[in-house]
C-alpha positions, 0 to 999 in steps of 0.5 A, a space after each residue: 311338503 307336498 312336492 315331497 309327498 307327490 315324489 314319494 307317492 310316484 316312487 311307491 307307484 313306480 316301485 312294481 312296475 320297475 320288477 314288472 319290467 325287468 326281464 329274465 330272459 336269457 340263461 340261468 345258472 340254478 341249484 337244486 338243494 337235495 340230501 344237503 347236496 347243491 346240484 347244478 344245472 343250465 335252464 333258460 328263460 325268454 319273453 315277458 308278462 303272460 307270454 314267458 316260456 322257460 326250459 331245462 337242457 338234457 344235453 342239446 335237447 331242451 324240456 319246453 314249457 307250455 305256459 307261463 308267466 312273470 306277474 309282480 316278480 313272481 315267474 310261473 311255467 307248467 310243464 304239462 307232460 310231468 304235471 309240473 310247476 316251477 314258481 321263483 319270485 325274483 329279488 335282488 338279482 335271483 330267483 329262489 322258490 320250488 318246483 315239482 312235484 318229483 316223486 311226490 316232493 318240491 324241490 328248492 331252487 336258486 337261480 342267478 344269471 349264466 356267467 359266461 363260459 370259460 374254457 378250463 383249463 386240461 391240466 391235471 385232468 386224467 382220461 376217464 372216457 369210455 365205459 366203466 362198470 359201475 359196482 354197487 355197495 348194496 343191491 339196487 332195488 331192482 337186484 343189479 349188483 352192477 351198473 355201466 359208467 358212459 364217459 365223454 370227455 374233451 380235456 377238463 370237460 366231461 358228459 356222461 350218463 349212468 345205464 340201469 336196467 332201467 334207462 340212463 340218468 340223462 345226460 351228465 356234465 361237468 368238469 375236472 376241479 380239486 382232483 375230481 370230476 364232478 357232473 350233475 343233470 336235471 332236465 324237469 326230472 331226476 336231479 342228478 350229481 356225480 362226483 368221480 375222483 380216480 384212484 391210484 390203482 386206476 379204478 374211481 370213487 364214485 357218489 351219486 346223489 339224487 331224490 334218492 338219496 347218497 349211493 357210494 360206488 366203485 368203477 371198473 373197466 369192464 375187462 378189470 371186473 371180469 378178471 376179478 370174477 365181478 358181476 356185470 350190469 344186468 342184461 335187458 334182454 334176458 331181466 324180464 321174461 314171461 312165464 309161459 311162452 307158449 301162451 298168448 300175451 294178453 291185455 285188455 284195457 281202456 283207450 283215453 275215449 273209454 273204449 276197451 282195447 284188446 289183444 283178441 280185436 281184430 286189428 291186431 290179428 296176424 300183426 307184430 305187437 310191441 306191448 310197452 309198459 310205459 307212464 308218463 311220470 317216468 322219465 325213461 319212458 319220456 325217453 322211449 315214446 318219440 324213438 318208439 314213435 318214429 318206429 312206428 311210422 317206419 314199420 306200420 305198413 309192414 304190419 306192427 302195431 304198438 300198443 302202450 300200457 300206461 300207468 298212472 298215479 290215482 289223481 290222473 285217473 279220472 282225468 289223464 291231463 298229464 298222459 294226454 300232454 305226454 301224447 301230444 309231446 312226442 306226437 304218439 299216433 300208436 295205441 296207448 291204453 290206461 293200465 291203472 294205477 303203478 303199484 297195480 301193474 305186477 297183479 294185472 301183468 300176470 305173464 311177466 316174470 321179473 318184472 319191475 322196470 319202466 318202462 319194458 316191451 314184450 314184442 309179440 310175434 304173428 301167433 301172438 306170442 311173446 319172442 323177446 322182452 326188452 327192460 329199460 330204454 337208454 336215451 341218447 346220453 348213453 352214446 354208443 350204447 344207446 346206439 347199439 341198442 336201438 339198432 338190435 330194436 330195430 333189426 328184432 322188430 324187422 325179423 318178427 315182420 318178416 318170419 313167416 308164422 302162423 296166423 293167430 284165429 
């Protein structure tokens, strides 16, 4: 009897050392449960104990976390640039629990072992690359009627993003299965899932859920629409503008130290000046800050100066953890000033016409005048596009670098 007891004692003791042993390293394959939509997606997961690192995949870039641990079965990591947790205990095989928060809300989670991946099969799999316009049903909030479709497709296999005129999705994928194409992303941000099924008649039926909701859509090719009289995707070039041109473009904010930082300053005197609307909680603006960096590098002896409007939700006010992290991230040597709080942004920008996206940058010239005003920043999920894009950013920061205008006093 008492060896019988001895046993069952050194089980119970053993018991949670055995979980505390396993190790989760390796990929996953998890779902996201949203709208009653499963969306997948590939995270990753490595080392032990009070040392565990996790991440999320935006096509081959991956979202690191800071910190983490796995304690007693339960995995924890903070992902300091979107203020976010990700918590799943590990029984019999998976892990299960919530992440966020995204737009205010957790988000349900599973997650099992990454099975290997198999090649699919390219039968039946029609060719839908290229770059489609994606027709709305309804207007989107920011009034576009259309949208841009990004496809890349190798037999059955598919990558792609949605382009609004705020940003893309991130980067799609997915795979050709029972007559349709069906893509998801989720990257630490903006789950994603796309289900595309082409139509006879050439054109595809296309369903998009997220945080969002279910938006029901229907793409074109792009010289189809125009024939047909349709609307085009919105122009970022010419979304936003400012109501006085002839003004200067004014700001005065607060840098992280609490010093007011002002267009008047000196420094700014006779430069180019990128005015970025940007925050750390928005996922586009996430995409913007390390090309906007690299720019900044390239360009700041030629005389551009970047200063980033930043504006965040009333509980990082007092204390901008998460904008701090989101600095550190992409190595941010530019200006970055806190603007307040989102819903106070239209009333403090009292030049911009039609504003309404994040992020969006007003580049001023010399004189201090505002030239141009781009919305949005596509990320590199959007291909070609984003391609073209960043090089006419480029070419109208070299041509305001090197126009000959007036000094501002």
């Amino acid at each position: 009897m008492m060896i019988r007891n001895v046993l069952a004692v050194s089980l119970l003791v053993l018991a949670p050392l055995a979980c505390q042993a396993q190790s989760l390293a390796g990929l996953w394959d998890g779902t996201i449960l949203t709208d009653g939509a499963e969306i997948p997606f590939k995270m990753g997961i490595s080392g032990e104990g009070s040392n565990v690192k996790g991440w999320f995949f935006n096509g081959e870039a991956k979202e690191v976390s800071n910190r983490g641990k796995l304690e007693n079965g339960v995995l924890s990591l903070d992902f300091d640039s979107y203020a976010t947790n990700l918590r799943l205990t590990y029984k019999d095989g998976a892990l299960s629990g919530q992440y966020g928060p995204i737009t205010k809300k957790m988000l349900n989670i599973r997650a099992v072992r990454a099975k290997e991946a198999k090649a699919a099969p390219a039968a039946g799999a029609p060719n839908i690359s290229g770059i489609w316009d994606l027709m709305m049903k309804t207007k989107s909030a920011k009034g576009e009627d259309a949208w841009d479709l990004i496809i890349r497709q190798n037999g059955s296999a598919v990558t792609g993003a949605i382009l609004r005129v705020d940003g893309d999705t991130g980067e799609l994928t997915g795979s050709w299965k029972d007559g349709k194409f069906t893509l998801s992303h989720f990257s630490g941000a903006r789950p994603s899932l796309l289900v595309i099924t082409p139509q006879p008649d050439g054109s595809l039926e296309v369903g998009l859920t997220n945080t969002h909701g279910f938006t029901p859509m229907k793409a074109l090719r792009p010289e189809v629409a125009k024939a047909q009289g349709l609307p085009m995707p919105a122009d970022a070039d010419t979304h936003t503008q400012v109501k006085d041109p002839t003004k200067p473009f004014t700001f005065s904010f607060p840098d992280l130290n609490g010093k007011v930082v002002s267009n008047t300053d000196s420094r700014f005197n006779g430069k180019v000046v990128l005015v970025v609307i940007t925050g750390s909680w928005c996922p586009n603006c996430h995409d913007e800050a390390p090309f906007l960096e690299k720019a900044y590098e390239k360009y700041k002896s030629q005389g551009l100066e970047i200063v980033a409007l930043s504006f965040e939700e009333g509980d990082q006010q007092a204390n901008p953890t998460r904008l701090k992290a989101f600095i550190e991230e992409y190595g941010i040597k530019y200006t970055v000033l806190l603007g307040g709080e989102p819903d106070s942004a239209k009333t403090k920008l009292t030049q911009a016409q039609n504003w309404d996206a994040w992020p969006t940058t007003f580049f001023v010239g010399r004189d201090g005048l505002v030239k141009a005003v781009h919305a949005g920043f596509p990320g590199p999920a959007s291909g070609e596009l984003y391609k073209k894009e960043t090089s006419e950013f480029n070419a109208r920061v070299e041509k305001l670098l090197g126009t000959n205008e007036s000094v501002r006093k």
